[in-house]
C-alpha positions in Angstrom: 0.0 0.0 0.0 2.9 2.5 0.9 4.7 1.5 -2.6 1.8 2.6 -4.5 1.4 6.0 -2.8 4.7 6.7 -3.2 4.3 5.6 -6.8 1.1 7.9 -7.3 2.6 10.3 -5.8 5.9 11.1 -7.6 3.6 10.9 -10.7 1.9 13.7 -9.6 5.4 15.5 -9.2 6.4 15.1 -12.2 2.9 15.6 -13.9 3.6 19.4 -12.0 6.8 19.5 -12.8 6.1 18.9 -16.7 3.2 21.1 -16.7 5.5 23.9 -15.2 8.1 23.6 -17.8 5.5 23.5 -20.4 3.6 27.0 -19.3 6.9 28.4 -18.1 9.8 27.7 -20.9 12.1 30.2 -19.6 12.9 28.1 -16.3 14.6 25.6 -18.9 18.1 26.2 -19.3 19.4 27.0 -22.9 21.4 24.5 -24.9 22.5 25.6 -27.8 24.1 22.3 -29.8 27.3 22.7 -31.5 27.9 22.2 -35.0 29.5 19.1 -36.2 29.7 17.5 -39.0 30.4 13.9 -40.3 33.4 13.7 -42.8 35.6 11.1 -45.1 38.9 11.8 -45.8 41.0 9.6 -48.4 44.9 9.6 -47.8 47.5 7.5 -50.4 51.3 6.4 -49.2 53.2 7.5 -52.2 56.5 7.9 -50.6 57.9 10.8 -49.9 54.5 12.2 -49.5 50.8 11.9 -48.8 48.8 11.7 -51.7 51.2 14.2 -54.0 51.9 17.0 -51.5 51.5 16.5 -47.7 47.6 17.9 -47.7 46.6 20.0 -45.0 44.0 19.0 -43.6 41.0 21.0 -41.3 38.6 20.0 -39.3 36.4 21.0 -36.9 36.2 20.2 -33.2 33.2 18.0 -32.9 33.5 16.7 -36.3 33.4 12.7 -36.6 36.3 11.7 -38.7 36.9 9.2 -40.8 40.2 8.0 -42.8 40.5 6.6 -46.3 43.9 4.7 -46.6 45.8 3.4 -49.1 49.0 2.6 -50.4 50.8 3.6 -54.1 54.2 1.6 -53.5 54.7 -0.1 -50.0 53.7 -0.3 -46.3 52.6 2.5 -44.3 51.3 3.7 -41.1 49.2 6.8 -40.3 49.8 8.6 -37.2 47.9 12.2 -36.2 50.3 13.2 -33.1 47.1 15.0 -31.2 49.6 15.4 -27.9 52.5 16.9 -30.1 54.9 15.1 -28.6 55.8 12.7 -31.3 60.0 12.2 -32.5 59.6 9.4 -34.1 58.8 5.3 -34.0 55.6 3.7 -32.6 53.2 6.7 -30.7 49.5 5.5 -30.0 50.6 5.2 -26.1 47.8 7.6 -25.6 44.2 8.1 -25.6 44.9 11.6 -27.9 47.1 9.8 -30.6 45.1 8.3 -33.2 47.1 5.4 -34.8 45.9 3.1 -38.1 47.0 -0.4 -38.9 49.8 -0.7 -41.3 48.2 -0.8 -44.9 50.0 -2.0 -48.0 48.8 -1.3 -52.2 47.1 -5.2 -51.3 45.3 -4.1 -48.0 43.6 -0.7 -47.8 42.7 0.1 -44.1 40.6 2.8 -42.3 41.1 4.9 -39.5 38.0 5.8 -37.2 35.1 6.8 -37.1 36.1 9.2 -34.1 34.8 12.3 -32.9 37.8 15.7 -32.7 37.8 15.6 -29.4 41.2 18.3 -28.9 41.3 22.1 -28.9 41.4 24.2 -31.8 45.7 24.3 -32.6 47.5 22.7 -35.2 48.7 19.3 -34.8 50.7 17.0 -37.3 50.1 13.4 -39.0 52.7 11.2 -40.2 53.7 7.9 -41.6 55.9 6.3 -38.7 57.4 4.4 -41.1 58.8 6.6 -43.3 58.9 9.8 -40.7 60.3 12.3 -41.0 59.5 12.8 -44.6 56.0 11.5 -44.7 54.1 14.6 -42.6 51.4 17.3 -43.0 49.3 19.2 -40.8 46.3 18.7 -38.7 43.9 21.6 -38.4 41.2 21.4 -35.4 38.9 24.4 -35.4 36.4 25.8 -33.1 33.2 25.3 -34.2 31.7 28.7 -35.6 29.9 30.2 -32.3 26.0 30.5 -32.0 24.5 33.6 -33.0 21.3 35.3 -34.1 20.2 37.8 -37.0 17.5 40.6 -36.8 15.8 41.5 -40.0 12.4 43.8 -40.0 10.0 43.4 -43.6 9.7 45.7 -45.3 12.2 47.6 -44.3 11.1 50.9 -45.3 7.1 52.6 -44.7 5.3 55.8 -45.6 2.9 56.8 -42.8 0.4 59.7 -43.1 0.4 61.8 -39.9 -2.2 60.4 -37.2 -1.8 56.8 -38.3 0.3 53.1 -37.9 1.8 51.1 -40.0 3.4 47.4 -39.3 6.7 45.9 -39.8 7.5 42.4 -39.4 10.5 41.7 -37.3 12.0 38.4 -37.9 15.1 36.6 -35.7 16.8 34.0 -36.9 18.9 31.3 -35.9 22.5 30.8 -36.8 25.0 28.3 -36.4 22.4 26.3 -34.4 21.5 29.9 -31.9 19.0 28.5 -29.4 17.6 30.9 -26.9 15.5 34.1 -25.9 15.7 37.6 -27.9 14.5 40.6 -26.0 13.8 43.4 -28.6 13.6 47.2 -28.1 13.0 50.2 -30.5 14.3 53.8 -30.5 13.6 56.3 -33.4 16.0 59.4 -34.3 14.1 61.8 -34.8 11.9 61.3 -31.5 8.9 61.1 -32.8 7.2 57.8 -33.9 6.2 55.4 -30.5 6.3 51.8 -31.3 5.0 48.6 -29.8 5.2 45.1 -30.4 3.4 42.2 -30.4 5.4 39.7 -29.1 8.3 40.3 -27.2 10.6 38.5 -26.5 10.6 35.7 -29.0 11.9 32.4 -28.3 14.4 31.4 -31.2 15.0 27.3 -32.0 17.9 25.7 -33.5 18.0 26.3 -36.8 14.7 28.1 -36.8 13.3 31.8 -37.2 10.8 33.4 -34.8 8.8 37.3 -35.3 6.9 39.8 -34.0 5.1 42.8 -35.4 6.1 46.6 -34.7 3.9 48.6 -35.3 5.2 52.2 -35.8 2.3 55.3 -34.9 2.6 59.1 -35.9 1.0 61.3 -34.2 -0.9 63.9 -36.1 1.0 66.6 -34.8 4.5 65.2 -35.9 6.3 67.0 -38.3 7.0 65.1 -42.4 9.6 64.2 -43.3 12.2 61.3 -42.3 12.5 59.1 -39.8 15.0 55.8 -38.5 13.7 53.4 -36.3 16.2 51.0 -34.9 14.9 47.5 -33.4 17.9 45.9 -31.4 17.6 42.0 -30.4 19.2 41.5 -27.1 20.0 37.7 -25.8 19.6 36.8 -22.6 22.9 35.3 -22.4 24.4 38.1 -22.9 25.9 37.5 -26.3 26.1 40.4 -28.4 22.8 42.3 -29.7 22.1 42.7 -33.2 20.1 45.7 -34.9 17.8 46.3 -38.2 16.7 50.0 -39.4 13.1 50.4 -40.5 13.3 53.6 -42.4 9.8 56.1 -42.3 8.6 58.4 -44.4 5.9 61.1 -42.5 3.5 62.8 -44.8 0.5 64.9 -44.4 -2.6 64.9 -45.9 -2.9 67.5 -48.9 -4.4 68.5 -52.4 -2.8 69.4 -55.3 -4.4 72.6 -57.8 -4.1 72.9 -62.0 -5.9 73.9 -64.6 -6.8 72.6 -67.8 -4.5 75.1 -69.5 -2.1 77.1 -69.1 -3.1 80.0 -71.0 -5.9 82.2 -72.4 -6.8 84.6 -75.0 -9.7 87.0 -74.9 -10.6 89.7 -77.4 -11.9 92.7 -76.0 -15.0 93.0 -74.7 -15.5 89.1 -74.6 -14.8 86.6 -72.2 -12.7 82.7 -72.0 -13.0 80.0 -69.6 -10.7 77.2 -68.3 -11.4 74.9 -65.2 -9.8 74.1 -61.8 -9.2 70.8 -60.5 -8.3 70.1 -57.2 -6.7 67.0 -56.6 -6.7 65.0 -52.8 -3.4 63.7 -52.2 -2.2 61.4 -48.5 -5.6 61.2 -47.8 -7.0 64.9 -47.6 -10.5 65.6 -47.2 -12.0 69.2 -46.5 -13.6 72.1 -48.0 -11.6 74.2 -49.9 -12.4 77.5 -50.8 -11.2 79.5 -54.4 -10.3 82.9 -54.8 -8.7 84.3 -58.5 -6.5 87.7 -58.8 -5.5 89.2 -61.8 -2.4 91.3 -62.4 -2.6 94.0 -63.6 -6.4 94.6 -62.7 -8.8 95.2 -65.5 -11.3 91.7 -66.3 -13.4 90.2 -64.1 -12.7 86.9 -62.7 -15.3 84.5 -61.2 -15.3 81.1 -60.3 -18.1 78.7 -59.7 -18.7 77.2 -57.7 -16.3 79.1 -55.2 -15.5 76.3 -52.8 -15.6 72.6 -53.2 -15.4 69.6 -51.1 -12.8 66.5 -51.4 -12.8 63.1 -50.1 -10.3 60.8 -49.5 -8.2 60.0 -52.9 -10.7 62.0 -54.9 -11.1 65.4 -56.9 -13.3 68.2 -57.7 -13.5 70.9 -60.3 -14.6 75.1 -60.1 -14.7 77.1 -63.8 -13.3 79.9 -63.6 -14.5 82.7 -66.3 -12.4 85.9 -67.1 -14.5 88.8 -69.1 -13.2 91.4 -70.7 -16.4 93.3 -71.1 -16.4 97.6 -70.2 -16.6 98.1 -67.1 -16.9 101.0 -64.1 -19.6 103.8 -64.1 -17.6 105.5 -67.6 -17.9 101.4 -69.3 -14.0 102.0 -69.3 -12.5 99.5 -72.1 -10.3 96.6 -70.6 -6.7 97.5 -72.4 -5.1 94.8 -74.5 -2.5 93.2 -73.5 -1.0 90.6 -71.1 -2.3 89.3 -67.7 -1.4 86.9 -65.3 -4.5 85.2 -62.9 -3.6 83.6 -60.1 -6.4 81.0 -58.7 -6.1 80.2 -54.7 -7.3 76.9 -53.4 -7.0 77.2 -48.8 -8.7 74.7 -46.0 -7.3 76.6 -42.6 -3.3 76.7 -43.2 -3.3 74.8 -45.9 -2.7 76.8 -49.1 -2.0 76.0 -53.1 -2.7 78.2 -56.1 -2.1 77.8 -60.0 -1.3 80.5 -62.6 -3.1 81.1 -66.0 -1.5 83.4 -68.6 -4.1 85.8 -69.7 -4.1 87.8 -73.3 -6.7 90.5 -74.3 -6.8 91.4 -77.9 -5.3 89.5 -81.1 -1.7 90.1 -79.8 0.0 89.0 -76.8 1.6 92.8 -75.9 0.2 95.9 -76.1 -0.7 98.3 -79.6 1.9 101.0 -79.5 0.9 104.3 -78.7 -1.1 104.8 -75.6 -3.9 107.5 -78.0 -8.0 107.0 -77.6 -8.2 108.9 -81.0 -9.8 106.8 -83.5 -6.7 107.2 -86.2 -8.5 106.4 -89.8 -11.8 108.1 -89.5 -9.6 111.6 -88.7 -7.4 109.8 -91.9 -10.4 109.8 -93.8 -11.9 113.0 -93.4 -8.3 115.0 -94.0 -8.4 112.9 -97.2 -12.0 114.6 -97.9 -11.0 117.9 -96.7 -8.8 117.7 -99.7 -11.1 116.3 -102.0 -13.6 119.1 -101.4 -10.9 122.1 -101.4 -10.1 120.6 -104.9 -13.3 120.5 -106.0 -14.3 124.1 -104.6 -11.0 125.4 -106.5 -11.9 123.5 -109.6 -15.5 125.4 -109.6 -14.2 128.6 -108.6 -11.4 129.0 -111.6 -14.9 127.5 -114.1 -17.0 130.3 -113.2 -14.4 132.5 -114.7 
C-alpha cells in the first residue's frame, strides 16, 4: 500500500513538474548544440608524400572523422600526433594519438570513425614508417559560435500623420543559436512610438521566430524622415544585433491645376478654363477658391467658389475671365497681357495655379497709348482735300 502512494505520488510531481516547464519555458536552461559535421577523408602512401603534396588538412572540433587509406608503392602507417609530442617510431601510447593499422597497395585500411575531441591548434600526422619525410598538418577548429540575425520586412514605410503602419521583425537562428531575444525600438528623430506584439521571441535551432512593430505618428509630428532601430538583445548576454526600418511622414494635402495654361480674350469678350483640385495622402476638407488678376482690368469668377474632397478624390470650379467695359464710364479693358492667379485654402493649408491671360489679337500691347480713333480723322483729311479741290476747280470755271 505505501509502494503505490509513493508511486502515485511522484507521478503527480512530475505531472507538476512537466506542466511547469510546459507554461513556463524560460525556467529551462538554454542549450544551444554545437555544429559538427560527419566527414571522409581519403589519404594515399606515395613515398615521400601523402597523396602528392602533404595535404593540410581542417577540421572541426566536434566533427566525426573518418580515414580513407591506401598505399601507391609499400607499407605504411598513419599517425595524427594530437599530444605533439611525437620524434619518431611507434606513438599511440595515448588516448589523444590516433594510430591506423599498417596498410600496404594489397590491403587498404581505415582509421576511425572518431569524434575531434582536442582544442582548436594545429597538430601533425605522419607515416611512422617513413617519418620524418611522410608529414602534413592537422587543423582542429572551433566550431563557428551560436549567433542570431535581426531582420524587419519591409524595411522601409510611408505613414500619413495620425496613423500606424506594421513591420514584421524576424530573428533567426544561426550556427544552431537556441535561446531568448528581447527586442527594443528607438527612433532618431523622437517622434514615432512603437509597440510590439510579441516580445521577446523564443528562437530554436536552426529556426526563425517574429513579431510585429507597429510604428504610430501622431498627427501633430512634423513630415519628413524618420529611423527606427529595433535591437535584439540575448539573454545570455551575447552580443545584440540591430535592423533600421526607415519612415517616411506625410500629411494629408491637395494638389491645384488647370486645364490650361493659357488664355486669349478679345476685347469685350470673355474665355473660360477649369480648376481641379486633386486630394493627395488622404486629404478631405472644404476648400475654398479665390482668383486675382495682375494688372487689374477683367473680371474673374469662379463657380462654384468652394468645393469639397474626399479621400483619394477630386473636384472641379470654372473659372470665367471677361473682358467686357466696365466701371460707371464702361472704361474699355486695355489689350494686353495678364497673369491670374487661382487660390485653393482649407485653414493653413494653401495652393494656387497661374493662368497666362491675353486680351486682344496680340500677346503685348498696340503702341501708342492715343483713344483717338486714327483712320476716320485719316479719312476725313483725305476729304477735306477732296472738297478744297473741287471748290478750287469750280471757282477758276466760273471764270
Amino acid at each position: 500500500m505505501h509502494s503505490r502512494n509513493r508511486i502515485g505520488t511522484l507521478a503527480c510531481i512530475l505531472f507538476i513538474l512537466g506542466m511547469t516547464l510546459y507554461a513556463f519555458p524560460s525556467l529551462l536552461p538554454s542549450i544551444t548544440p554545437a555544429s559538427a559535421a560527419t566527414r571522409t577523408i581519403s589519404l594515399t602512401g606515395n613515398y615521400p608524400n601523402w597523396n602528392t603534396t602533404n595535404p593540410t588538412i581542417t577540421v572541426t572540433k566536434g566533427d566525426t572523422i573518418t580515414i580513407n587509406l591506401s598505399s601507391g608503392d609499400t607499407a605504411h602507417l598513419l599517425l595524427i600526433d594530437f599530444d605533439s609530442d611525437y620524434t619518431g617510431g611507434t606513438d599511440c601510447t595515448t588516448a589523444l594519438d590516433k594510430c591506423s593499422n599498417t596498410f600496404t597497395p594489397s590491403t587498404p585500411t581505415q582509421l576511425g570513425p572518431f569524434t575531434v575531441t582536442s582544442n582548436a591548434g594545429t597538430y601533425k600526422y605522419y607515416c611512422t614508417i617513413h617519418y620524418p619525410a611522410m608529414q602534413g598538418l592537422f587543423i582542429v577548429q572551433n566550431p563557428p559560435t551560436p549567433d542570431f540575425g535581426v531582420a524587419g520586412s519591409p524595411s522601409s514605410l510611408s505613414i500619413l500623420q495620425g496613423s500606424n503602419a506594421n513591420s514584421t521583425i524576424t530573428v533567426s537562428s544561426i550556427n544552431n543559436f537556441a535561446g531568448t531575444i528581447t527586442l527594443s525600438a528607438n527612433s532618431s528623430p523622437a517622434g514615432p512610438t512603437t509597440s510590439f506584439g510579441t516580445n521577446p521571441v523564443m528562437v530554436s535551432s536552426g529556426g526563425t521566430a517574429s513579431s510585429r512593430l507597429t510604428i504610430s505618428i501622431p498627427q501633430t509630428l512634423s513630415p519628413g524622415l524618420y529611423s527606427v532601430t529595433v535591437t535584439g538583445t540575448n539573454s545570455s548576454g551575447s552580443p545584440s544585433h540591430t535592423t533600421t526600418v526607415s519612415v517616411t511622414v506625410t500629411k494629408p494635402d491637395f494638389s491645384i491645376t488647370s486645364s490650361t495654361s493659357s488664355l486669349t480674350a478679345a476685347p469685350n469678350s470673355s474665355g473660360m478654363t477649369s480648376i481641379t483640385m486633386t486630394s493627395t495622402n488622404g486629404f478631405s476638407g472644404t476648400l475654398t477658391l479665390s482668383a486675382t488678376v495682375s494688372p487689374s482690368g477683367p473680371q474673374l469668377s469662379l463657380n462654384p467658389s468652394s468645393v469639397t474632397l474626399t479621400s483619394g478624390g477630386s473636384a472641379s470650379s470654372n473659372l470665367t475671365v471677361s473682358t467686357a467695359n466696365s466701371g460707371l464710364y464702361s472704361t474699355p479693358v486695355a489689350q494686353g497681357n495678364y497673369v491670374v492667379n487661382v487660390t485653393a485654402s482649407s485653414g493653413s493649408l494653401s495652393h494656387l495655379t497661374t493662368v497666362s491671360l491675353t486680351v486682344g489679337s496680340t500677346s503685348s500691347p498696340p503702341t501708342g497709348n492715343s483713344n483717338l480713333p486714327v483712320l476716320p480723322i485719316i479719312g476725313g483729311i483725305i476729304g477735306a482735300i477732296v472738297i478744297a479741290g473741287v471748290a478750287v476747280f469750280l471757282t477758276r470755271r466760273k471764270r
